[in-house]
C-alpha positions as CSV (number, residue, x, y, z in Angstrom):
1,X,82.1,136.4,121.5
2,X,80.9,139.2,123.6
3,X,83.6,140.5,125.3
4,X,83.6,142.4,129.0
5,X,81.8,146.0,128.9
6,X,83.9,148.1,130.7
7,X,81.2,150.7,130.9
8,X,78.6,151.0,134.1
9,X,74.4,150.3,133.7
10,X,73.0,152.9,132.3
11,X,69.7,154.0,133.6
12,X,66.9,153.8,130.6
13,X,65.9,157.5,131.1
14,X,69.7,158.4,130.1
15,X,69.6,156.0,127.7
16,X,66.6,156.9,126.2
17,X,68.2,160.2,124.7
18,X,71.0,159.1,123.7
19,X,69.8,155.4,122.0
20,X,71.2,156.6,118.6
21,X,74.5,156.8,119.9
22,X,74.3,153.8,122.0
23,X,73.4,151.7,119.0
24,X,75.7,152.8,116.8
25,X,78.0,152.3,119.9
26,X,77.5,148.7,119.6
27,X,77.0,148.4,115.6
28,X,80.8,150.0,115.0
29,X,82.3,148.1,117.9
30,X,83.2,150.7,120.0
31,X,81.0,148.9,122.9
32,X,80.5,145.0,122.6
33,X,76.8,145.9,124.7
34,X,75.0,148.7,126.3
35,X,73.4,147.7,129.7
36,X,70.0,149.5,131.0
37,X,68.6,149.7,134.2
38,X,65.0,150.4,135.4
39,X,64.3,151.6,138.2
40,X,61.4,149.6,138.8
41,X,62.9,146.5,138.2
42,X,66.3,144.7,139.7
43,X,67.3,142.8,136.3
44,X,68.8,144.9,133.6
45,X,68.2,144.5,129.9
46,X,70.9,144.8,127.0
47,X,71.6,146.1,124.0
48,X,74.0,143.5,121.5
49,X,74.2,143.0,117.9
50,X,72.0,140.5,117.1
51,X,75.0,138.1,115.6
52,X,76.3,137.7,119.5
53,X,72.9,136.3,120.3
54,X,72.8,133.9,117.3
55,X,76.2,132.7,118.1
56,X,75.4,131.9,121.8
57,X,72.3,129.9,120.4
58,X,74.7,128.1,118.3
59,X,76.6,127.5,121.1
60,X,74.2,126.2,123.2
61,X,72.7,124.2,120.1
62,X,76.0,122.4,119.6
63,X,76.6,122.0,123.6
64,X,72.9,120.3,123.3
65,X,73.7,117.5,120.6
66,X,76.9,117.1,122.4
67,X,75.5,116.2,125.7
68,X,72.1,115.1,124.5
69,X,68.5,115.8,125.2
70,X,67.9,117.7,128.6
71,X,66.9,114.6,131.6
72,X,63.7,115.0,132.4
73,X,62.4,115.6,135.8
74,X,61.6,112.8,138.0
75,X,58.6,114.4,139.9
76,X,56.1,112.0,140.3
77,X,58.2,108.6,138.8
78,X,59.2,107.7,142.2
79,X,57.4,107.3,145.7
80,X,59.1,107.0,149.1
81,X,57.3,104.9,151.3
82,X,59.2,106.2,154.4
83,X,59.7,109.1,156.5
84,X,62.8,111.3,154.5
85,X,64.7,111.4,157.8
86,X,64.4,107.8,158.8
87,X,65.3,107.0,154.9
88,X,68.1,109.8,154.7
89,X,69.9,108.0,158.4
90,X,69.4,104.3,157.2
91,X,71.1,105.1,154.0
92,X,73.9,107.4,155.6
93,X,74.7,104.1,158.2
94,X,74.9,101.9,155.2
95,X,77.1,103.9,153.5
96,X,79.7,104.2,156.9
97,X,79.4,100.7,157.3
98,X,80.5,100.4,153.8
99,X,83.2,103.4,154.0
100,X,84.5,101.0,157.3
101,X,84.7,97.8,155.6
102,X,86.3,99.6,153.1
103,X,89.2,100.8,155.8
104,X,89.6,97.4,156.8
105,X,90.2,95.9,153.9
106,X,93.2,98.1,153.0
107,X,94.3,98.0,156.6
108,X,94.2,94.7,156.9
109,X,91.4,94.4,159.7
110,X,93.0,97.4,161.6
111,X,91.0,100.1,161.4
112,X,89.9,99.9,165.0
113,X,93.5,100.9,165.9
114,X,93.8,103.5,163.2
């Protein structure tokens, strides 16, 4: 596993002289990545041994037949037939009156007093 870089971003113009180095950096061990900025751009790229990245995959393969396949999205299986607000309080009473009836059944009928 990739473990914390302890070193800062290194911008890709400093890098770009010294990429030898940073590779072997990373091949012995001595650095687990190398992270490059751009200052053109606010993400940064980075430099791993390729294994790291193949292990993550493997990973996330064996997280994904774990869990099974990704849900799909539900845009466009479903239409509301009612204003979102109106639906949204509706549901939010139901669900007090619910949470109340609830109350009074462990209290007995004395949740007004509560």
């Amino acid at each position: 596993m990739i473990q914390p870089n302890k070193n800062e971003v290194l911008p890709i113009t400093a890098a770009r002289s010294r990429l030898f180095d940073l590779v072997e950096e990373v091949l012995t061990g001595r650095r687990s990545r190398v992270e490059l900025s751009h200052r053109s751009y606010d993400e940064h790229v980075v430099l791993v041994r390729k294994r790291e990245i193949e292990g993550l995959q493997a990973d996330l393969d064996a997280l994904r037949a774990r869990v099974g396949v990704e849900p799909r999205p539900l845009r466009g299986y479903a239409t509301l037939h009612a204003d979102p607000e109106v639906f949204l309080a509706r549901d939010r009473a139901e669900q007090a009156e619910l949470a109340r009836a609830k109350l009074d059944s462990i209290l007995g009928g004395h949740s007004d007093e509560a």
